[in-house]
C-alpha positions in Angstrom: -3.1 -33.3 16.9 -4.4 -30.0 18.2 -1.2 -28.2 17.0 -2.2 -29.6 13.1 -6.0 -28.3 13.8 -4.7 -24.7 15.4 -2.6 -24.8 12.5 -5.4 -25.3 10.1 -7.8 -22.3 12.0 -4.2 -20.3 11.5 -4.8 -21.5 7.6 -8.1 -19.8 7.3 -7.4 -16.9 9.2 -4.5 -16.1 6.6 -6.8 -16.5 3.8 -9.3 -14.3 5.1 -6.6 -11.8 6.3 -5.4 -11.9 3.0 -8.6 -11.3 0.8 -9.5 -8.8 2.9 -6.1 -6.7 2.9 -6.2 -7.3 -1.1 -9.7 -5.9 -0.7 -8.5 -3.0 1.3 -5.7 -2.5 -1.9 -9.0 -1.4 -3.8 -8.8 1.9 -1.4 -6.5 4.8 -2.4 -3.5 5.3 0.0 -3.6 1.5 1.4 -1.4 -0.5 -0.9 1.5 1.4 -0.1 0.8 2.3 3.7 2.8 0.9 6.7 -0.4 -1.2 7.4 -0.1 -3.0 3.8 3.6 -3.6 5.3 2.2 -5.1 8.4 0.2 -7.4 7.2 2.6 -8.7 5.0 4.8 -9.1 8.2 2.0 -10.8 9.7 1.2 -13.0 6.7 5.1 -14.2 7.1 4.5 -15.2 10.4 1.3 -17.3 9.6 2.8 -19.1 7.0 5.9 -19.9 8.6 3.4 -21.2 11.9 1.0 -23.0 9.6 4.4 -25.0 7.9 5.8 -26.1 11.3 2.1 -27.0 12.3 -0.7 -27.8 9.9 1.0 -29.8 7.1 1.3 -33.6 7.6 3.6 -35.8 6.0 1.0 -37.4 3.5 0.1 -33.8 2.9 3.5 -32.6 1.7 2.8 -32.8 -1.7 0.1 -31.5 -3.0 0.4 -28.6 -0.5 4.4 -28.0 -2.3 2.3 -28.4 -5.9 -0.4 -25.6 -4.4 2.2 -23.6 -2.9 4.1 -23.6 -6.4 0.8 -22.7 -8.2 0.2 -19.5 -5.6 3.7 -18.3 -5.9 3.7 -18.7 -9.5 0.1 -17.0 -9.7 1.7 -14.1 -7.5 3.9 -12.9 -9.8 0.8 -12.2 -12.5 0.0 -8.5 -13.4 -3.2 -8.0 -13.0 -3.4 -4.0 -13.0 -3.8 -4.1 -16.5 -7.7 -5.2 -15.9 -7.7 -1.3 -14.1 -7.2 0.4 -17.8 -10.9 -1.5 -18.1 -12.3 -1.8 -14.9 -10.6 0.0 -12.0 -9.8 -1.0 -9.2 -10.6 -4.5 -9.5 -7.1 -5.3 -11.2 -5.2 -4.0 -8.1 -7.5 -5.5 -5.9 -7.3 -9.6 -7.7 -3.2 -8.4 -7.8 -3.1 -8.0 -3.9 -5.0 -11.2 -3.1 -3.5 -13.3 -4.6 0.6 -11.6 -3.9 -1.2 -11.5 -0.2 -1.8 -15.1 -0.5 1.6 -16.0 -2.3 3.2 -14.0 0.9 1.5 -16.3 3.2 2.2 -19.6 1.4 5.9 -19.0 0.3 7.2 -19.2 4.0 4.9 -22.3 4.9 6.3 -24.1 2.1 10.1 -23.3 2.8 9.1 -24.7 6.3 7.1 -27.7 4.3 10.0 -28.2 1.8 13.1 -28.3 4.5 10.9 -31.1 6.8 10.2 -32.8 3.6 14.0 -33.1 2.6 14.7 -33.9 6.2 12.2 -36.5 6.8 13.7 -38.0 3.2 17.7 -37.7 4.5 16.8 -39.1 7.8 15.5 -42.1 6.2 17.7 -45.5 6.0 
């Protein structure tokens, strides 16, 4: 039980980590520094934590219907919206690739104890 709430602090703390590094994109020289490259290292880690941890069986789910929607969401482009309003096209683009970098690696972890849990049943 304190490993699925840790997990859920470690949940937060990735989303936060996230925005703000996607905020940070906004700042010329940041989105391709070896910091941006860290925190994506970092946001790797935290998924794959937060799968092993926070997501509980009856959870499964609709976090691997979320997790689809984020991934799916990362691949958008929004640096178009810069040719109108710069930065904030670069700066929506790296939140929400910074969020899709956090929740791909939970929901490998999610989706492999998932098809374990459902091969291990008899």
């Amino acid at each position: 039980m304190k490993s699925e709430k840790a997990g859920e602090y470690l949940a937060l703390i990735s989303i936060i980590i996230a925005v703000l590094a996607g905020l940070a994109a906004g700042v010329p020289g940041f989105a391709g520094s070896a910091t941006a490259g860290y925190i994506a290292v970092l946001l790797v880690i935290l998924g794959i934590i937060v799968g092993l941890t926070a997501i509980t069986e009856k959870e499964v789910t609709s976090f691997l219907i979320t997790s689809i929607v984020f991934v799916t969401v990362g691949t958008a482009a929004f640096g178009a919206i810069d040719l109108v309003a710069a930065p904030i096209g670069t700066v929506l683009d790296a939140i929400v690739k910074n969020i899709a970098t956090f929740v791909a690696p939970a929901a490998i972890i999610v989706g492999f104890k998932a098809v374990y849990a459902l091969a291990s049943r008899k």
